[in-house]
N, C-alpha and C positions, 0 to 999 in steps of 0.2 A: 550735440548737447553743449556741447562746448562752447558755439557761437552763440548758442542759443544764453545760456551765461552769462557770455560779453556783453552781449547787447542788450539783455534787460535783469540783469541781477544785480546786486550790487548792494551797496549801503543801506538802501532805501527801504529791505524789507518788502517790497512787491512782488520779487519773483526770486524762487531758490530752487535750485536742482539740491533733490538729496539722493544721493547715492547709495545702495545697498547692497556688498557683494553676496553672488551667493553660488557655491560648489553643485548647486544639485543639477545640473548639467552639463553634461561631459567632462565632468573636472575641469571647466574653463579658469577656475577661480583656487586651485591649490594651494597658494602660498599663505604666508602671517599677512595679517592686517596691515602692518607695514610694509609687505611688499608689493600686494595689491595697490595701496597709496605711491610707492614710488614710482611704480610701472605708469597708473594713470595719469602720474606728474607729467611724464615722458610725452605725452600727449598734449597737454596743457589745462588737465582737467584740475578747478580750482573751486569747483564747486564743495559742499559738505559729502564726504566717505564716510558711510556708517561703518558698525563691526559686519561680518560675516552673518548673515541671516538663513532660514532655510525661509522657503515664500511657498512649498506644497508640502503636503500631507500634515499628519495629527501633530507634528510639531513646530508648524509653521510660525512665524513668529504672528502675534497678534495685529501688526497693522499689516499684512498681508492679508491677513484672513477678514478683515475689514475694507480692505483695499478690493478683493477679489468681489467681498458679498456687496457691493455697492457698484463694482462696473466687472458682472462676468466674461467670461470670453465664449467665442465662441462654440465650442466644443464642448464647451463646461467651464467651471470654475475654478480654474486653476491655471499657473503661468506654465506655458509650453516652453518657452525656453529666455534666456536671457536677455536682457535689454529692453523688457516689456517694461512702456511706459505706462503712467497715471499722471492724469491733470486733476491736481486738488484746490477746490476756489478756497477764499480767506477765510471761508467759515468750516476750512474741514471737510468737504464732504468732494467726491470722486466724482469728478463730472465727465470725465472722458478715458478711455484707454484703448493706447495703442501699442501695434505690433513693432516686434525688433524689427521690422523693413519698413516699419513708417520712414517718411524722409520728416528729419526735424524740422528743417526749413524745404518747403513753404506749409508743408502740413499741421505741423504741429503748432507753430508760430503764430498760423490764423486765428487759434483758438487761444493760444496766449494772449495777444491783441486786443479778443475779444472780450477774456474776464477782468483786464488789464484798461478796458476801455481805453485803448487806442487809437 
């Protein structure tokens, strides 16, 4: 996601990774807001970090549950575990989603390209 970032975000408003941590999977995500942010600093993640979200069950936050009801997965509708992407075009709406084992590059990138008209 990172490179992904580099290479087409930026100023311009075209392309933005937004980030959203969330605990509800094996406690990968335990700490404050701030330290989830300084951990993925450590990485080089410069992208936007939202607060803490839940993304399953009745208290999921609402653009999950919008996110989910416009590209379900396979099993059902709901995120299996962390890192699950969505590609959203400029108009808002959920055009794509993938798994945390997607590869971002070249996978994910073809379809950036493509809403990006590249």
């Amino acid at each position: 996601m990172v490179e992904l970032h580099n290479k087409y975000g930026g100023d311009e408003g075209k392309f933005n990774i937004l980030a959203f941590p969330c605990n509800q999977f094996g406690g990968q995500e335990p700490g404050t807001e701030a330290e989830i942010k300084a951990f993925a600093a450590g990485f080089g993640v410069k992208f936007d970090m939202f607060s803490k979200v839940k993304v399953n069950g009745d208290d999921a936050h609402p653009l999950w549950k919008y996110l989910k009801s416009k590209q379900g997965g396979t099993l059902g509708n709901f995120i299996k575990w962390n890192f699950t992407k969505f590609l959203v075009n400029k108009e808002g709406i959920p055009v794509a989603r993938y798994s945390p084992k997607t590869n971002c590059i070249p996978d994910i990138e073809k379809d950036i390209k493509k809403y990006l008209e590249i």
